[in-house]
N, C-alpha and C positions, 0 to 999 in steps of 0.2 A: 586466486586471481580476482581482483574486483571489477566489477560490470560498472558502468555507468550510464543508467537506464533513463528510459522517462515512462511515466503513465500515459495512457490513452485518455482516460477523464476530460481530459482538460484540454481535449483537440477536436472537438465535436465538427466545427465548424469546418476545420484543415479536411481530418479526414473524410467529411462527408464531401466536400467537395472535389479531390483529389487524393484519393486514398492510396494509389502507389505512389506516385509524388511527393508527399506529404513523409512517406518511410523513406524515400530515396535524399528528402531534405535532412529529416532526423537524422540519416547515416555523414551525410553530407557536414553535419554539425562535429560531429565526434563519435553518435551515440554510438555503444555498440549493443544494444538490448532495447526492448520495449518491454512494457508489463502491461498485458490489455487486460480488461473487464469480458471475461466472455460469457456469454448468456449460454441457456439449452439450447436457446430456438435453434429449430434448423435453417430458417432464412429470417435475412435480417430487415426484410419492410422497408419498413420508416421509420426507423430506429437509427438514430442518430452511431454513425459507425465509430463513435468515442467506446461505446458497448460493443464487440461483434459477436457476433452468433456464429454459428456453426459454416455457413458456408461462406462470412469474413473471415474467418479463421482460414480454409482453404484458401483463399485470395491471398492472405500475408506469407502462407508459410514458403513459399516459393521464391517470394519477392524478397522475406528475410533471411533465407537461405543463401542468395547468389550476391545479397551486401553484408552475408559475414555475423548477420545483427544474430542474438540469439533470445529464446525467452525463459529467463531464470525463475519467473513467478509468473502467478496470473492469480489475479479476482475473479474468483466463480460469481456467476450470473444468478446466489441464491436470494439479495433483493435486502432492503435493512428492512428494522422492526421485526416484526410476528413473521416466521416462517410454518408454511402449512405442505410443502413436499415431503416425502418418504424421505426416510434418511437411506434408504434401499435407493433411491432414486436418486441422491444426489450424488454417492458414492457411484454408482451404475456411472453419470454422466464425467465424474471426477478421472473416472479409469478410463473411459472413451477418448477423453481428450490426452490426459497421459500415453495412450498408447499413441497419438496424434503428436505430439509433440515430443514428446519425453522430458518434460518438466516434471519437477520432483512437489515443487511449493506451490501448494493453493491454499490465497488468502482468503478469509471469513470478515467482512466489517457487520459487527451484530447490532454496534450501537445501545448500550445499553448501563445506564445510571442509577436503577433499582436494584433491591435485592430479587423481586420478582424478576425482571429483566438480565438478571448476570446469573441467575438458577436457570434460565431457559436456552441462552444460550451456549452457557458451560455445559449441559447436556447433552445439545445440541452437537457443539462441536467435538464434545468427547465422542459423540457415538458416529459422528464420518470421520474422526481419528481413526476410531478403533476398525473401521471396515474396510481405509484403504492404506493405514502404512503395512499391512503385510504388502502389498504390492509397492511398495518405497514410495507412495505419496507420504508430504506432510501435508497437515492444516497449519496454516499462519494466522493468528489472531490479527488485523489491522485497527489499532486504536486510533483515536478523536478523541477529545478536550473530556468532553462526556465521563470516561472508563475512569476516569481520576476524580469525578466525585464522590463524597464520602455520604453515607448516611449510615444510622444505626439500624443494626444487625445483631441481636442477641444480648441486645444492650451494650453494644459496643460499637464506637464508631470505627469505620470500614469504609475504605477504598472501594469503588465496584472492581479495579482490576485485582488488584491482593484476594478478594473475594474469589473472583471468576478462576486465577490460577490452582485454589485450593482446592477448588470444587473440581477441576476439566482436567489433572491429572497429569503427567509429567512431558505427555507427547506431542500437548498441543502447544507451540511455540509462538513468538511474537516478531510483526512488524511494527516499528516502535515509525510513530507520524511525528517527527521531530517539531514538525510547526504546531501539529494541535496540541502537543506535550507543552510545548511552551507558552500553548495559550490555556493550558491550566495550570500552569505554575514553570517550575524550573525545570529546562529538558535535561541537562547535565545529570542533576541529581536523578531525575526519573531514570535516566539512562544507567545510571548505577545502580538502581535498582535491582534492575532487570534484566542486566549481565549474561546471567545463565539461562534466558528465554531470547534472545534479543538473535534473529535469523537474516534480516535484513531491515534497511533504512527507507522510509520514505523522508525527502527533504519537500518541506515545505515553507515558506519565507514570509513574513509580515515588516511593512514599513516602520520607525521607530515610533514608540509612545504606545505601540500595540497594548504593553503589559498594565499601561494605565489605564486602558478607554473602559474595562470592563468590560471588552465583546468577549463574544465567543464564536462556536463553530454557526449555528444559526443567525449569528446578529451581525459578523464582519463583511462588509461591503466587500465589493471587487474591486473600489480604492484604495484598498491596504494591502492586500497581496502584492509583493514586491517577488521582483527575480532572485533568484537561492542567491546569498550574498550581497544582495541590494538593501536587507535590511538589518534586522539584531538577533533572529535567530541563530544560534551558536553552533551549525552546524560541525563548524570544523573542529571544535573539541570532542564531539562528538564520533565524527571519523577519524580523529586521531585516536580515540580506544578505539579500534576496530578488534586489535588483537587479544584484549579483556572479553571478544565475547566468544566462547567456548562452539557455539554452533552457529559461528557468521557465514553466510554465503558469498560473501564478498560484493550485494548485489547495495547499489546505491542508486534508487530511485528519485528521480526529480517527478514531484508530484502538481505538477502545478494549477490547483484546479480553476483556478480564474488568475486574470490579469486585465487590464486597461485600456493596454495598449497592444502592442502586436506580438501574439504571442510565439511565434515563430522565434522574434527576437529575444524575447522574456529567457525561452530556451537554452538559445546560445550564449546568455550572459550566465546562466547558472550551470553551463554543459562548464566553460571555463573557468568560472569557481570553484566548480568541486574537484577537476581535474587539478588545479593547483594545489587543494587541503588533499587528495590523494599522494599531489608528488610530495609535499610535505610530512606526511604520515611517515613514509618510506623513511 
């Protein structure tokens, strides 16, 4: 069955201001999933509720229960760059919230372009693999533009992701970021790649000439994000192999982490895009 989800990232604003309203709009749209960023905290401050913490988490799950919505993944709240928690401690918090929801996939974004940086967190993610798929969690790797730079490794030049899957071992699996894929080269091909790692989609969209300007994930304004379908990323060839990938979730993420203009709406033109490249897959 395919989900057609959205991220929380990219609703900072919505959900802080009107956070069941904002899930009762989502469901109102089409959606029937979210995939939130949840932190350890136990309360969530002043933390913008695009991240929730542990007693957001409580506030949705009731609210997504009674519109049906469900959550097929979630971004653990372990933070990019250098990570310094226990890996005792992040499996501890990984099983907490699993037994809270009963989500199987928790995603990892580690961000990382070096060989020092894709040793650290290939380690990383092997060792809260290895601690919580006895209890049926996965880890999902979430890629950015980044993981497809190449630099020399042993005197050979190397991909950081080709790298990272050699080193993290057959369990730890991937969310493949169709926008930032394409903003470092070709998504299709990537996406053939990676076939046999590839768990779920983040859809994410840039207006045309993207592939020329030379940005990337640090330099692209929030004038080039376009609604999924509003610009040239290729998603739909991409959800049309759904059935090439051996451990797909069926789960299809709209990620929209900036837009211009109203993002509310930005949503609804990519909820009916991707609804369309689904009826068309079929």
């Amino acid at each position: 069955m395919v989900h057609i989800g959205t991220q929380t990232f990219g609703l900072a604003k919505e959900l802080t201001a009107n956070f069941t309203g904002t899930l009762h709009a989502l469901h109102n749209i089409g959606f029937d999933a979210v995939e939130p960023l949840v932190l350890f905290n136990d309360k969530q401050g002043k933390t913008p509720k695009s991240l929730w913490a542990q007693d957001t988490l409580s506030e949705a799950l009731p609210v997504m229960d009674e519109l049906g919505m469900t959550i097929p993944s979630i971004h653990i709240g372990v933070g990019y760059g250098w990570l310094n928690m226990p890996v005792k401690m992040i499996a501890k918090n990984i099983l907490s919230i699993q037994e809270r929801t009963g989500t199987h996939d928790y995603v990892i974004s580690g961000l990382f372009a070096t060989p020092a940086q894709t040793k650290h967190w290939a380690k990383l993610m092997r060792k809260v693999s290895d601690a919580v798929n006895p209890s049926g969690a996965r880890i999902l790797c979430h890629t950015h533009d980044d993981e497809f730079r190449s630099f020399s490794y042993r005197s050979q030049s190397r991909e950081a992701i080709d790298l990272f899957f050699d080193l993290v071992g057959p369990d730890v699996m991937l969310q493949l970021d169709v926008g930032w894929a394409a903003m470092a080269g070709d998504e299709v091909a990537i996406a053939n790649r990676y076939t046999d790692r590839i768990v779920s989609l983040h859809l994410k969209d840039f207006y045309p000439g993207f592939r020329e300007s030379g940005l990337n994930r640090t330099t692209v304004p929030e004038s080039r994000f376009a609604p999924i379908g509003a610009g040239e990323v290729r998603h739909a060839e991409i959800i049309a192999m759904q059935d090439r990938f051996p451990h797909f979730s069926g789960s299809l993420i709209i990620d929209q982490d900036k837009y211009a203009g109203d993002m509310m709406e930005s949503l609804e033109v990519g909820y009916r895009n991707v609804s369309a490249w689904v009826g068309e897959a079929k």
